[in-house]
C-alpha positions as CSV (number, residue, x, y, z in Angstrom):
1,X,105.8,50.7,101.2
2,X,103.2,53.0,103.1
3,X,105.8,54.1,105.1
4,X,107.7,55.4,102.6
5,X,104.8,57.0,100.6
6,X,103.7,59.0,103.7
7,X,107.3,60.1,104.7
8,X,107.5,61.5,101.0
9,X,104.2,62.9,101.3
10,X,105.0,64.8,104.7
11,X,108.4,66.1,103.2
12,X,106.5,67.6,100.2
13,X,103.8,69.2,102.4
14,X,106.8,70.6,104.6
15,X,108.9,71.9,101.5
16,X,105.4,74.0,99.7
17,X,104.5,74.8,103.3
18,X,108.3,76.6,103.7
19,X,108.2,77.8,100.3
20,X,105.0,79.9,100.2
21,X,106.2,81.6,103.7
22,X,109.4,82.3,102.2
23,X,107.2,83.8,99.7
24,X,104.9,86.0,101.8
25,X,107.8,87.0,103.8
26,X,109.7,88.5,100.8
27,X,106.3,89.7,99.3
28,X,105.9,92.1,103.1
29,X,109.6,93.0,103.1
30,X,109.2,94.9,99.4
31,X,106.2,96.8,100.4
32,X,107.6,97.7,103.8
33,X,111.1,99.3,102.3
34,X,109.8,100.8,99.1
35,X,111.6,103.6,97.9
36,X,109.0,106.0,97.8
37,X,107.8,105.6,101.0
38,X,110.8,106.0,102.8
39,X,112.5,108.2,101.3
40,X,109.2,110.5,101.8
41,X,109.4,109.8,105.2
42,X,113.1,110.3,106.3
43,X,114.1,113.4,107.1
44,X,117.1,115.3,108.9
45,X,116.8,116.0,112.9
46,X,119.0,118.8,114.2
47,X,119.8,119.2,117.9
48,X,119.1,122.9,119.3
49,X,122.0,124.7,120.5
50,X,120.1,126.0,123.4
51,X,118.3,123.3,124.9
52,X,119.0,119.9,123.0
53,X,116.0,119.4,121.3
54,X,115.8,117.7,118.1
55,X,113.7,119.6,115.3
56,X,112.9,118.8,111.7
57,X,115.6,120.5,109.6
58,X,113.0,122.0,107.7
59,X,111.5,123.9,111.1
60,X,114.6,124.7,112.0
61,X,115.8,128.1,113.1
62,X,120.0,128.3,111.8
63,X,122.6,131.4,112.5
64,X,125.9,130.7,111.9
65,X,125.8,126.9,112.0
66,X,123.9,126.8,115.0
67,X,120.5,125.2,114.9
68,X,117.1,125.8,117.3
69,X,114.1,124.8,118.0
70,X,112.8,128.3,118.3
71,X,113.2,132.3,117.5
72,X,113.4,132.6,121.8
73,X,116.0,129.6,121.8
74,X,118.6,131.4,118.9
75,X,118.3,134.6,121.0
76,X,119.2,133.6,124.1
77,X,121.7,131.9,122.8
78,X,123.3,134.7,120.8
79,X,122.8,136.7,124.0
80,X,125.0,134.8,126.0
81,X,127.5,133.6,123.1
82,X,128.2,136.9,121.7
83,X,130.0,138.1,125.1
């Protein structure tokens, strides 16, 4: 009868032991994906025509479709493109 009382015992222990990690795992997940956060944080990356580089779209410079990195970079480019 022992036996069985501490077998029962240890299962309960293991089952409030899983449950309240389950918990605090799904209590970290939500505050790592909130909305607000991420979408604050996203933004788009454009590659420069001229030398690959990826800018913020907002610091972008764009003629024509063509994205740079830089005033210098869109020049040379339409330099040598407009041939």
């Amino acid at each position: 009868m022992g036996l069985i009382r501490l077998l029962i015992i240890a299962a309960l222990i293991y089952l409030a032991w899983r449950v309240v990690k389950n918990l605090l795992s799904q209590a970290s997940g939500r505050d790592n994906s909130s909305p607000d956060r991420s979408s604050q944080d996203t933004q788009a990356m454009l590659k420069c025509a001229q030398c690959g580089v990826h800018v913020p779209a907002p610091e972008a410079f764009t003629h024509n479709g063509h994205h740079f990195c830089c005033q210098e970079h869109q020049r040379l480019y339409l330099e040598h493109h407009d041939r």
